[in-house]
N, C-alpha and C positions, 0 to 999 in steps of 0.2 A: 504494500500500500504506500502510497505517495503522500504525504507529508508538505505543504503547504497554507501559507496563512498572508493575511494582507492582501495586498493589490499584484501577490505572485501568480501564474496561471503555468501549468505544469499539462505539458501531453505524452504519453509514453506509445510508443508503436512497439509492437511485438512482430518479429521476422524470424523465420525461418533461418536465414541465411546472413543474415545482421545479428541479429540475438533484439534484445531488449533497446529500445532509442528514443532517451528522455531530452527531452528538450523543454526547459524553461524561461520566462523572461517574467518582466514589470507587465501589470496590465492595468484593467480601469478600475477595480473590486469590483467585491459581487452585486451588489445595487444598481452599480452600472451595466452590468455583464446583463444582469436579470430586466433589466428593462430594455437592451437594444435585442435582447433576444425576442422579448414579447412583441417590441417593434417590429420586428421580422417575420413573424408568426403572423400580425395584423393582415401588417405588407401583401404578406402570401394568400391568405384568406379573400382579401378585397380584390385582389388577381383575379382571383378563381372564380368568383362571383361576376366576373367585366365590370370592374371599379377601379377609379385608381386614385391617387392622394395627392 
């Protein structure tokens, strides 16, 4: 398990032929995170319907 706190954002790929590849950096936290996701979710939804913003 990966281990992260703050405004850190951590992704790990699992490869066959690589092995395990973590790569982290700074991001926006999760508040921020949580709502440009939901934004995107909107976004996709009003598409779908023939709407757009």
């Amino acid at each position: 398990a990966l281990a992260i706190s703050g405004t850190l954002n951590t992704a790990q790929i699992l490869s066959d032929l690589a092995g395990p590849i973590t790569v982290s950096g700074r991001g926006a936290g999760r508040i921020e995170t949580a709502s440009a996701i939901l934004s995107d979710l909107l976004a996709i939804m009003d598409r779908r319907r023939g709407k757009s913003l």
